[in-house]
N, C-alpha and C positions, 0 to 999 in steps of 0.2 A: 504494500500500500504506500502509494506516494503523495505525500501533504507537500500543498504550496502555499508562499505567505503570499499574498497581495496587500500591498499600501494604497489606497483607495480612498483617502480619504484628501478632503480639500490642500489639507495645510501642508502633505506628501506631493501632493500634483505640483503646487505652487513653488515648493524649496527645487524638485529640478525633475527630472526623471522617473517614471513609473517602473521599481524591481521588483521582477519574479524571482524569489528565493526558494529553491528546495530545500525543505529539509529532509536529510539523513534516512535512512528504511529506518524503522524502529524493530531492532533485530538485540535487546536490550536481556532478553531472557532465552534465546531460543537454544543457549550452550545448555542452563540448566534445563531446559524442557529435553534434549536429546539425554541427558546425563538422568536428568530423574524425572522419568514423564507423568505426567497428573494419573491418578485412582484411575481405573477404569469404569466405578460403578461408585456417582453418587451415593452418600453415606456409609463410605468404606475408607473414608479419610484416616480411622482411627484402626484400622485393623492391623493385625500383625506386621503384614507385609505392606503397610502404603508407606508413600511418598516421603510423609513427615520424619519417620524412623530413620530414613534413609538420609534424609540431609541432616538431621541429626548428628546420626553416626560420622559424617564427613565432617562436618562443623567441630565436631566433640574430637575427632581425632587431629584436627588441624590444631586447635586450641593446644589441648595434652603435651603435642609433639613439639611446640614453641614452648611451651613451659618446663616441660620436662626435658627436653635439650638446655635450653640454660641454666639451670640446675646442676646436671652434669656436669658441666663444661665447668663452673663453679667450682662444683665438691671434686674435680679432678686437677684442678690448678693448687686448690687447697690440699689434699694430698702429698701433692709431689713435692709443696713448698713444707711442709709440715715435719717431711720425712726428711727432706737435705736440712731443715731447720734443727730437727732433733739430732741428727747424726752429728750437727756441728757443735753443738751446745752438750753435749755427751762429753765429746772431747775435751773441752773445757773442764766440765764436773770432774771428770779419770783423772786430770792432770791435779785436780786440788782436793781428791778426796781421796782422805786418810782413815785406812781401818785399823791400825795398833793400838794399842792402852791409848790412855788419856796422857797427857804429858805436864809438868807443871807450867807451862813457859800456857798454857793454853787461856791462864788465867788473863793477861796482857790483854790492853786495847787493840793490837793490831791482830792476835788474833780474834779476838771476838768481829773482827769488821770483815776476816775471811771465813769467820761462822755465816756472817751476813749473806756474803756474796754465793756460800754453795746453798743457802735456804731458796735466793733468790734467782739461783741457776735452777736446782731442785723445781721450784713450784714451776719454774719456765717449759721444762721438760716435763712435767707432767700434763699443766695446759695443751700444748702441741700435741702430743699424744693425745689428751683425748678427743681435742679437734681431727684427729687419722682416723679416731674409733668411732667419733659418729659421723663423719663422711661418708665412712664404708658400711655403718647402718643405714644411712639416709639413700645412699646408692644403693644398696639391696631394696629397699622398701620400693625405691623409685621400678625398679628392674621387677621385680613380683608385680610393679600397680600396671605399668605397659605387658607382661607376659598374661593378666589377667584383662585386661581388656582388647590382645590382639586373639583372643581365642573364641572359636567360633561361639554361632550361640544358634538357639533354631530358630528363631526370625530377628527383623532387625528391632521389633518390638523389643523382645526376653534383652537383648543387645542392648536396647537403650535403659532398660529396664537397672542392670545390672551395670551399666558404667555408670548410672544416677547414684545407685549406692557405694563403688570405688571414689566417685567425685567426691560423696559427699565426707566419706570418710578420709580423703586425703585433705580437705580442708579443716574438719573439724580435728586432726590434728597437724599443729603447725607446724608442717614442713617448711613451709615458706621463712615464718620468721628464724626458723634453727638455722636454714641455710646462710639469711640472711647476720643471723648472730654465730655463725662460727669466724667470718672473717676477723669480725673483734677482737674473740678471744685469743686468734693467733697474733691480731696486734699486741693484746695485752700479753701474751708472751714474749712475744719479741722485745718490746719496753722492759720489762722485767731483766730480761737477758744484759739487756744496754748498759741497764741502770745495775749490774751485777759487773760489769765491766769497769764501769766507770772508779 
């Protein structure tokens, strides 16, 4: 179907020239109409197998797959920084931590401020550490929430059915904000370490 604009009007005559403008086919939904074609039978909108489930399912998987890719990509930068962060903060600790008796000299100020510094290497490394161990819990969970929602289902009903209750239950617990608060906590490691140095 081809729409024409016509200017027709006095104060268009008068400024210069009468245009015919086409506009455009209006071809605006016909990808989705081939991708997901309308119900067949009035009042079947809600059944199993209609339309709605189906763009559902694409919309909800499009969603998931940005979300749950930057997540990873996250808790996998966090990881790797985590592990070369502990390994180096390790060596630190080995180089100044002493297991023989106690010694009298331990009473002195300079030693109590290299007490300070392995409490303060100490709590660094454990931080770090457990920003690796819930990374690698947040990464499983994430990994279980995509391998139960890419598995079949017997229509795209039960399918949307069952990714409403994975949705709802990965929101209602906060994956979002952990991921968002581990990067913290490896800063407050890192600080920690610094401030052990210093």
């Amino acid at each position: 179907m081809e729409y024409k604009l016509r200017f027709n009007d006095d104060r268009a005559r008068d400024a210069g020239p009468q245009f015919d403008e086409k506009l455009p086919q209006e071809e605006l939904d016909t990808e989705f109409k081939k991708e997901f074609p309308p119900d067949p039978v009035i009042g079947s909108e809600l059944d199993d197998a209609a339309r709605v489930w189906k763009v559902y399912r694409k919309e909800a998987n499009a969603y998931d797959s940005a979300l749950l890719d930057g997540w990873s990509s996250t808790l996998d930068i966090l990881l790797i920084f985590a592990g070369l962060f502990s390994a180096v903060a390790t060596a630190f600790v080995i180089d100044n931590y002493y297991t023989g008796p106690p010694r009298p000299e331990w009473a002195s100020p300079s030693y109590l401020g290299l007490r300070m510094v392995s409490i303060l290497w100490f709590t660094s490394i454990m931080l770090s550490l457990s920003v690796a161990f819930l990374s690698i819990l947040v990464k499983q969970w994430i990994g279980e929430y995509r391998a139960r929602n890419l598995a079949s289902a017997k229509s795209p009903r039960h399918w949307a059915h069952r990714h409403q209750v994975y949705s709802q239950a990965l929101h209602a617990w906060p994956v979002g904000a952990l991921v968002s608060l581990l990067p913290v906590i490896l800063h407050i490691s890192l600080f920690l370490f610094f401030a052990g140095t210093l």
